[in-house]
C-alpha positions as CSV (number, residue, x, y, z in Angstrom):
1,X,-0.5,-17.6,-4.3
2,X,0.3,-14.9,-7.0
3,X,4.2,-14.3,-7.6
4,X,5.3,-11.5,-10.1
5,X,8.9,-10.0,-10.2
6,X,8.4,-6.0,-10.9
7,X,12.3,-5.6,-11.4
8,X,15.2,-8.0,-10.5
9,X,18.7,-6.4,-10.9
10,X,21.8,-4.7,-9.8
11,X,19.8,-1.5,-10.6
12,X,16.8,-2.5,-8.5
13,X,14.6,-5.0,-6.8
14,X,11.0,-5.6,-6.1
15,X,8.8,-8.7,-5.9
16,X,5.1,-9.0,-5.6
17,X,3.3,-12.2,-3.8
18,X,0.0,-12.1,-2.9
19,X,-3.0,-14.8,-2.1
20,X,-6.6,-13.7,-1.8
21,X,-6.4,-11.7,1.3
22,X,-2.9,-10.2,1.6
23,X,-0.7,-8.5,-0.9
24,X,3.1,-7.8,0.2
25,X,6.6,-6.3,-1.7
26,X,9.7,-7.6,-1.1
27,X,12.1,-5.1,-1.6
28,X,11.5,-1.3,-3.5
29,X,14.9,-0.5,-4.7
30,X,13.7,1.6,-7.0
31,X,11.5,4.9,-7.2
32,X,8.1,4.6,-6.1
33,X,6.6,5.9,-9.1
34,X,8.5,2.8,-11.1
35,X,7.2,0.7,-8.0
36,X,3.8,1.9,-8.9
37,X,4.0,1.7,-12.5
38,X,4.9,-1.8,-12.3
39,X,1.9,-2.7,-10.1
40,X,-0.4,-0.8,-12.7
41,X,0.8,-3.3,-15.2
42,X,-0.1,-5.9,-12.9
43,X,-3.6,-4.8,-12.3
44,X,-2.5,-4.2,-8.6
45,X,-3.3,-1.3,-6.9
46,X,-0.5,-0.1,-4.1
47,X,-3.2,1.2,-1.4
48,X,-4.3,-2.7,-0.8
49,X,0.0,-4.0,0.0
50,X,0.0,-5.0,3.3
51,X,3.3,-4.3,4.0
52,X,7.0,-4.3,2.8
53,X,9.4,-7.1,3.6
54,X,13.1,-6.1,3.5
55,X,16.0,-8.4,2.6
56,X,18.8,-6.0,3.4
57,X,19.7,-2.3,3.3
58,X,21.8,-2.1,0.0
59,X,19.9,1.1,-2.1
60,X,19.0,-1.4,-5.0
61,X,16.5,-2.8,-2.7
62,X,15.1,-0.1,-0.4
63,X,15.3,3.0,-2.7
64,X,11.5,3.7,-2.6
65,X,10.5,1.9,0.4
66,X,10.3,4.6,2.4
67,X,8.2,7.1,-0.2
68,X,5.6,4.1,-0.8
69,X,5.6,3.2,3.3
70,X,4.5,7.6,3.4
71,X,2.5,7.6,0.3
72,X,0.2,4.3,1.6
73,X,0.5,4.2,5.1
74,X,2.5,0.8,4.7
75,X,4.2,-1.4,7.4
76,X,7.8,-2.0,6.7
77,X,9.2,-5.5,8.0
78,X,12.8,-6.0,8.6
79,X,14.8,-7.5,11.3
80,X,16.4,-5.1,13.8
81,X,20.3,-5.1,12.0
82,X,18.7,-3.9,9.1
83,X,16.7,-1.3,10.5
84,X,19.3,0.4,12.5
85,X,21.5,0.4,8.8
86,X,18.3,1.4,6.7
87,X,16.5,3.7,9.2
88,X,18.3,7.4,8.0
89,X,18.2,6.6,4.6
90,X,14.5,5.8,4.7
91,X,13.5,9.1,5.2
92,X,10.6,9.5,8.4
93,X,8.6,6.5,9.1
94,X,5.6,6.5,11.2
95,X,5.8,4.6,14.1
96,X,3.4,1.8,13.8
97,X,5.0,0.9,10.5
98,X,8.4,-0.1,11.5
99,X,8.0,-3.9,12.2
100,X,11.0,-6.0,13.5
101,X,10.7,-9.6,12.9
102,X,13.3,-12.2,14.7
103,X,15.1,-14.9,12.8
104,X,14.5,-17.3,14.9
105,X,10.1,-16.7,15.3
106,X,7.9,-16.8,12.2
107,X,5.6,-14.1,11.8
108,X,2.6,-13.5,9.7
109,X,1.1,-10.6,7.5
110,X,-2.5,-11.1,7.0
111,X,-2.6,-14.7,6.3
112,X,0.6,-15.3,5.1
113,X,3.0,-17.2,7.2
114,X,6.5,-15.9,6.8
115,X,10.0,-17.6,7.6
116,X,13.6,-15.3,7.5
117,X,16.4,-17.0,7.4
118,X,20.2,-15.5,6.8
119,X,21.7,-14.8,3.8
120,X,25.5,-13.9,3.6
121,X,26.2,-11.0,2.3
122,X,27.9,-7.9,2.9
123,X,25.3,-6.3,4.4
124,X,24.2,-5.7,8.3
125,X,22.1,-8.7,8.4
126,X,20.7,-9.6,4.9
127,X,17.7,-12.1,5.0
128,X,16.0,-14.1,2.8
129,X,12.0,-15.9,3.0
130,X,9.9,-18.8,2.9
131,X,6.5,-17.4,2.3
132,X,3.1,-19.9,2.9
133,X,-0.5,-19.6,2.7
134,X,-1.2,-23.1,4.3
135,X,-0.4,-25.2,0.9
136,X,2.0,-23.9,-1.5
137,X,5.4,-22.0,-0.3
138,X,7.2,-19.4,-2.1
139,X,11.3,-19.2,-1.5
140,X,13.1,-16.2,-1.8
141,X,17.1,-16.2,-2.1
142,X,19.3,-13.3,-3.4
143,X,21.9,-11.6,-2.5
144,X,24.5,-14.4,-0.9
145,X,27.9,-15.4,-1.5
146,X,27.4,-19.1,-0.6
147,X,24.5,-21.4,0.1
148,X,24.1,-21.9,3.6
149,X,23.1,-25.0,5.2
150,X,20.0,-22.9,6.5
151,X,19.0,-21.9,3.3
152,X,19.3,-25.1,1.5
153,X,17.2,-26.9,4.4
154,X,14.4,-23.5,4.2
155,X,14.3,-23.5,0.6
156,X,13.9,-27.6,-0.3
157,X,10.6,-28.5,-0.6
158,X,9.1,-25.1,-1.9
159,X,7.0,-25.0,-4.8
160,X,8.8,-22.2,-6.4
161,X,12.1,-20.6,-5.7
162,X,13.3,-17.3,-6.9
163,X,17.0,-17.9,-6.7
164,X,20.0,-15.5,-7.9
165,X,21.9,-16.2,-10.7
166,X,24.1,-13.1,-10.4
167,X,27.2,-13.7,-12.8
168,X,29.1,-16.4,-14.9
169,X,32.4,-16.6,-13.3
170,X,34.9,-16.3,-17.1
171,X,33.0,-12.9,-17.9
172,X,33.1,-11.3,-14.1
173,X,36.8,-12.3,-14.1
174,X,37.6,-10.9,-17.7
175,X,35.6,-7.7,-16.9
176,X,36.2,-4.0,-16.1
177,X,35.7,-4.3,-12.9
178,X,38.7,-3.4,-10.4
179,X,40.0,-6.3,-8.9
180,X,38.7,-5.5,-5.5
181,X,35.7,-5.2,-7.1
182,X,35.9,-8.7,-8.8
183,X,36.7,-10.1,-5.4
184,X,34.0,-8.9,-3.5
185,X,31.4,-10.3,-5.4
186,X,33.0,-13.8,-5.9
187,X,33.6,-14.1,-1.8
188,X,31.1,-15.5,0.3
189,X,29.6,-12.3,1.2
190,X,28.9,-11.1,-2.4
191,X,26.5,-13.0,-5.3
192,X,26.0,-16.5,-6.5
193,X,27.1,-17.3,-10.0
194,X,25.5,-19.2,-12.5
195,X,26.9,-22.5,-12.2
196,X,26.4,-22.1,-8.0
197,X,22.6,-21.0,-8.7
198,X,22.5,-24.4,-11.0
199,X,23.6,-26.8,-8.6
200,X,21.3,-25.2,-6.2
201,X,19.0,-25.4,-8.5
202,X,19.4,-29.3,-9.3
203,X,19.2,-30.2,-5.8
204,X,15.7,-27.9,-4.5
205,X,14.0,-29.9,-7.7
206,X,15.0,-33.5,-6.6
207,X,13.4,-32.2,-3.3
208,X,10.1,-31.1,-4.8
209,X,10.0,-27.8,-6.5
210,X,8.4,-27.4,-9.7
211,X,9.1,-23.5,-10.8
212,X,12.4,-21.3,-10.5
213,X,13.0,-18.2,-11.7
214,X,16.6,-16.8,-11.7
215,X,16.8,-13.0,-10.5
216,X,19.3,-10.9,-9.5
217,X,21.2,-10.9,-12.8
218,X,24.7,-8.5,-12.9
219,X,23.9,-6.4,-15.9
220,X,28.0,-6.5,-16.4
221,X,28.8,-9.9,-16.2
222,X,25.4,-12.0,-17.0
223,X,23.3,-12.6,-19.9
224,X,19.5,-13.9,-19.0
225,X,19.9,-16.1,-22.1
226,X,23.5,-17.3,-20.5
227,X,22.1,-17.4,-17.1
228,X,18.8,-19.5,-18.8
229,X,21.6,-22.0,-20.1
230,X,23.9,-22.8,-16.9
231,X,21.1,-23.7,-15.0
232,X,19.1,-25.7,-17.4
233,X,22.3,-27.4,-18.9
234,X,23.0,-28.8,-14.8
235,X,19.4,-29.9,-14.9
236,X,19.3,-32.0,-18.0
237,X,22.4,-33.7,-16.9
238,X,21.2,-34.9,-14.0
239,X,18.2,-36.2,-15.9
240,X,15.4,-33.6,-15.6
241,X,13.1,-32.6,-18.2
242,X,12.6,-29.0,-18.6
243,X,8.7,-28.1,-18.6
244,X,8.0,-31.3,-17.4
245,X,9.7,-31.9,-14.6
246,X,10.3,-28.2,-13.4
247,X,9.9,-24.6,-15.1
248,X,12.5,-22.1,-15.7
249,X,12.9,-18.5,-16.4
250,X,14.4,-15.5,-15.7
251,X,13.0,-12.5,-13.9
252,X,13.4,-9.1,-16.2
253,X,15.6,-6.1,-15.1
254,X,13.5,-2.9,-16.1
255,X,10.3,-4.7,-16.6
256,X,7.5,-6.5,-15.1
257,X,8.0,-10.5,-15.5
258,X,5.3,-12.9,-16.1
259,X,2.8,-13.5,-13.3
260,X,3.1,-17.1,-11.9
261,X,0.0,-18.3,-9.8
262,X,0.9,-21.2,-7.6
């Protein structure tokens, strides 16, 4: 498999995994001209996605879903909750392009085998994936307040995990941001910070995977260098060997990230 983060931010989200027959985004929260511009860089052209997943409704992760499910005839995938929060916003969307998957039943595009699983976050059902093309898996987790036992059983043994690293606590806290605000993304339906990300982190690689990359970052109250830090501080004290024993990096905000091929 092929992983590539287009944009990974507060501002907008949108991942690209492919194998050699299927091609698929997760997320578009930004404009589809950005969306396209970012698979130019990557050598990908949009008319060959085979569809759209979607991880919740929030605008930073459907934005141009809608324009790119028009402009490419495109199936969008999203479970039920989600569609009935998304559906107005999305604009018209031909029939045979809204797909519902279930929580609870796998699914497949092409020949990738997908798995949801629940996120919590304040959103009308936000989900998160375990992507597989027979040998390697992929694990997706953003936008949660707290790891769920669900999401730590879906995401252990995965080759690579993109996992958010949203905030460190001391700069959210001594921010601008109004105290509701603050609270809302520190509860358990907001974002994980960069120490919960790292002891996430820790765990998954004792269980097998060998490549993170931390995404989601608050352009506020992160740093990707800071973020970088936290998580690879908690792994070399519990006795793991960056580069050897796993890889880290951070996905970009505005920019395309480097390709990983799995």
């Amino acid at each position: 498999m092929k992983f590539c983060s287009l944009y990974s931010g507060s501002s907008g989200n949108s991942l690209f995994v492919s194998n050699n027959n299927t091609k698929i985004l997760i997320d578009a929260g930004l404009s589809g001209k950005r969306i396209q511009s970012a698979l130019d860089i990557i050598a990908e052209d949009p008319r060959e996605i085979n569809g759209i997943m979607v991880t919740h409704e929030h605008s930073d992760h459907i934005h141009g879903v809608g324009v790119l499910s028009r402009r490419f005839n495109l199936p969008i995938y999203a479970n039920q909750k989600t569609w009935d929060a998304m559906i107005k916003g999305l604009g018209k969307i031909a029939e045979e392009n809204i797909k519902i998957f279930d929580f609870e039943k796998p699914f497949c595009i092409q020949d990738l085998q997908i798995k949801a699983f629940k996120t919590s976050h304040d959103a009308a059902d936000s989900a998160g994936f375990v992507i597989s093309d027979g040998k390697n898996r992929l694990g997706i987790a953003t936008d949660s307040g707290i790891i769920t036992p669900e999401m730590r059983s879906d995401l252990c043994g995965c080759d690579l995990v993109v996992l958010e690293s949203n905030h460190d606590v001391s700069m959210l806290e001594a921010g601008a941001y109004p105290f509701y605000l603050k609270q809302r993304i520190k509860s358990d339906f907001g974002h994980l910070s960069n120490e919960t990300a790292g002891d996430l982190a820790q765990a998954l690689v004792e269980k097998g995977t060998r490549q993170l990359v931390l995404a989601h970052l608050s352009q506020e109250n992160n740093y990707p260098l800071l973020a970088y830090q936290t998580t690879a501080r908690i792994l070399s004290e519990a006795g793991m060997v960056l580069d050897k024993d796993v890889k880290l990096c951070v996905a970009k905000r505005n920019s395309t990230s480097e390709i990983i091929n799995l």
